[in-house]
C-alpha positions in Angstrom: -37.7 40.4 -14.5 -34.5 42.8 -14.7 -32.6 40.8 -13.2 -33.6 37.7 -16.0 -33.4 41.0 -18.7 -29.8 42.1 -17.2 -28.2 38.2 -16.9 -30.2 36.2 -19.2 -31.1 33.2 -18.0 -31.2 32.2 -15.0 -33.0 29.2 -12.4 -34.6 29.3 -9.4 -32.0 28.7 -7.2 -29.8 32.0 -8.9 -32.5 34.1 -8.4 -33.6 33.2 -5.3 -29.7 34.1 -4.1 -29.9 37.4 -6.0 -33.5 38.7 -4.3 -32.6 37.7 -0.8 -35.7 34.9 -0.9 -36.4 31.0 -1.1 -36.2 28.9 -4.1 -40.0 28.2 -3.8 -41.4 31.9 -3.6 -39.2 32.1 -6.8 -40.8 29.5 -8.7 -44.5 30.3 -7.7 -43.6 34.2 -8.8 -42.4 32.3 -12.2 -45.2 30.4 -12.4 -47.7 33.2 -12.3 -45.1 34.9 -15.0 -45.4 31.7 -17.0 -49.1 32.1 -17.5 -49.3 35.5 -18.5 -46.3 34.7 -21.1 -44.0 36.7 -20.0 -40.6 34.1 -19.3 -40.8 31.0 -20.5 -38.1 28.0 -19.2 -35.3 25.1 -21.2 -34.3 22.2 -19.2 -30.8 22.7 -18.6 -28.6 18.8 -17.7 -26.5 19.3 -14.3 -24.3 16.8 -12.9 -26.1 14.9 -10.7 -30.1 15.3 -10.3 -32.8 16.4 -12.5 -32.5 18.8 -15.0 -32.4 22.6 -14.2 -35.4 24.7 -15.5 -33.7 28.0 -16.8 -35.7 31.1 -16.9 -35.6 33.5 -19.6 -37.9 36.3 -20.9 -40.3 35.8 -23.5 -40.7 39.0 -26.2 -43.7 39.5 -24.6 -42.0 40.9 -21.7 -39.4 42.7 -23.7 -43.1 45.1 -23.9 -42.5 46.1 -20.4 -38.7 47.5 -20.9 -38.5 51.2 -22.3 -39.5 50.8 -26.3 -38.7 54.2 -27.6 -42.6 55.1 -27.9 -42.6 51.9 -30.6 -46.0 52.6 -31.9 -45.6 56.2 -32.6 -41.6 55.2 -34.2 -43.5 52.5 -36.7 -46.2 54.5 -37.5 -43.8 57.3 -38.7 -41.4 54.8 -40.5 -44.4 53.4 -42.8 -45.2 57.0 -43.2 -42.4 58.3 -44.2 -41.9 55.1 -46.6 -45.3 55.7 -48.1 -44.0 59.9 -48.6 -40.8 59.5 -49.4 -40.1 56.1 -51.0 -37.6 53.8 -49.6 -34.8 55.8 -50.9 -36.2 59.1 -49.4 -36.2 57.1 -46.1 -32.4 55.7 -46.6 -31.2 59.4 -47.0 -33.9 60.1 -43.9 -31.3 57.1 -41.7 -28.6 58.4 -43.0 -28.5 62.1 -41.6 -29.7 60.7 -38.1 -26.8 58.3 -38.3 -24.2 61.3 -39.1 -26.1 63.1 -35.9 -25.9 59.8 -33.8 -22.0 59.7 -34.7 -21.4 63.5 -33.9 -23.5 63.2 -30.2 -21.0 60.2 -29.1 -18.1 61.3 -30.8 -18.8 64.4 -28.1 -18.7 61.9 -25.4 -16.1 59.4 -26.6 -13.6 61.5 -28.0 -11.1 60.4 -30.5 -8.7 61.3 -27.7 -9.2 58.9 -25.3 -7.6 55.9 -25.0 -9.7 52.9 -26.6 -11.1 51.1 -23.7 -12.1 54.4 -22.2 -13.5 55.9 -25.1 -15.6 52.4 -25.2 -16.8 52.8 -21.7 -18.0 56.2 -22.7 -19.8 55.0 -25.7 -21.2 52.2 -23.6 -22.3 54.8 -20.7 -24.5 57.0 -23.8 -25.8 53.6 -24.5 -27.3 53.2 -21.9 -28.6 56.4 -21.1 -30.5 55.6 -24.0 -32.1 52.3 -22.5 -29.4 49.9 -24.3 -28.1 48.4 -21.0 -25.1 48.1 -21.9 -22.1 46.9 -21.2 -17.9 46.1 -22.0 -16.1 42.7 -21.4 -12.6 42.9 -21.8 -11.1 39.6 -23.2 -7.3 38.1 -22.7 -7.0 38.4 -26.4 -7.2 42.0 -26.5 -10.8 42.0 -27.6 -13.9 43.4 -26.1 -17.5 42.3 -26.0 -19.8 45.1 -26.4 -23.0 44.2 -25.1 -26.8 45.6 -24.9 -29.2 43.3 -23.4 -31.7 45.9 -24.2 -33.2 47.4 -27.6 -35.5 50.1 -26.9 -36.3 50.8 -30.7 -36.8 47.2 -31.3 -40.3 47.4 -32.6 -39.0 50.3 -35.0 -36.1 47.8 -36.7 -38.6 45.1 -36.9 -40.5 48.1 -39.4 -37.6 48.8 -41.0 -33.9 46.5 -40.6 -32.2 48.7 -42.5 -31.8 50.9 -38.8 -30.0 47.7 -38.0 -27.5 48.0 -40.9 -26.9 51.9 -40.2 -26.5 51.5 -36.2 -23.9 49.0 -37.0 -22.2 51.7 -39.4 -22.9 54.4 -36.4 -20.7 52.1 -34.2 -17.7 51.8 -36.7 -17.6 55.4 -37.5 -17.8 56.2 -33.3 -15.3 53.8 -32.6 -13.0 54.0 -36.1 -12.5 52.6 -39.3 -9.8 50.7 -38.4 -11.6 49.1 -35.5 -12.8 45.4 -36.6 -16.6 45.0 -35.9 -18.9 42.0 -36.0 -22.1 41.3 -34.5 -22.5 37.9 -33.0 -25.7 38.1 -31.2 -28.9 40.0 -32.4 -32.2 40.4 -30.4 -33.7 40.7 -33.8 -32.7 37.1 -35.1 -34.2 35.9 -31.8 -31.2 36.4 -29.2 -31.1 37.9 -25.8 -29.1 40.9 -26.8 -26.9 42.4 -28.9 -23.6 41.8 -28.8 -20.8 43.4 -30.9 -17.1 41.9 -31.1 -14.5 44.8 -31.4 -10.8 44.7 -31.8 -8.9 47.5 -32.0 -6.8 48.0 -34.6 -8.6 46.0 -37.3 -7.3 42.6 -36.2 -9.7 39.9 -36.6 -11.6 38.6 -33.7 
């Protein structure tokens, strides 16, 4: 199951190469997956033969990653709705964003050169239980990618966490730093993944 969480999807055949065992233990271990709903398979066209059965993670697995203590998180977000209002909890996001931004502007400096401050950034991420990772592209670009959300349930309860963690990334990595978000676990995806260009070029 990590290794379908860390590459997305993946056959029999891949991750039987990966875990250093046969095709067919593989598919009986999906199998029994299959029926407690935790992966779930597309046919995928090759070539020549059959079609491939690709293996991804259902959401019901995405239960058995780290979740921030979900329950607890959504139970205080309604609360603090119900207390505060929603403009009580806005101002509530917006002072944990400004102490987000200070903790990785400690560990990504300003300073460093860009790809390096992204590696740190990237590094504090997944301390976190983000997985993340960078992918350098030939245009200059980078792919910053978390193929885990471990406060999922809590921006389910409240998107608006989505909105401010995407500001929390632009005011880490700069303001002139372009910033889109092409892939969202939220709309469905298998992670997150940010498009960043240094220098406010577009992507």
């Amino acid at each position: 199951m990590k290794l379908l969480k860390h590459n997305g999807s993946m056959d029999a055949h891949q991750l039987a190469s990966e875990l250093g065992v046969t095709a067919m233990a593989v598919r009986q271990h999906l199998y029994d997956l299959q029926e407690q709903r935790l992966v779930t398979f597309t046919e995928e066209s090759r070539a020549m033969g059959r079609p491939a059965k690709m293996w991804a993670l259902t959401s019901e697995a995405n239960r058995l990653f780290p979740d921030g203590y979900a329950d607890l998180t959504v139970s205080l977000i309604e609360s603090m709705k119900q207390a505060f209002g929603d403009e009580g909890l806005e101002r509530l996001l917006e002072i944990h964003n400004r102490r987000q931004v200070m903790d990785y502007q400690s560990k990504a400096p300003a300073s460093l050169p860009f790809k390096e401050k992204l590696l740190a950034f990237a590094e504090s991420r997944t301390a976190e239980g983000y997985m993340a990772e960078i992918i350098e592209n030939s245009d200059g670009s980078y792919y910053f990618v978390e193929k885990h959300c471990p406060i999922c349930e809590a921006a389910r309860a409240c998107t608006d966490i989505c909105r401010k963690e995407l500001e929390m990334f632009q005011h880490v990595l700069g303001d002139d730093v372009d910033i889109t978000r092409g892939e969202h676990i939220l709309k469905g995806d298998n992670r997150c993944l940010y498009r960043i260009k240094p220098g406010g070029t577009s992507v």
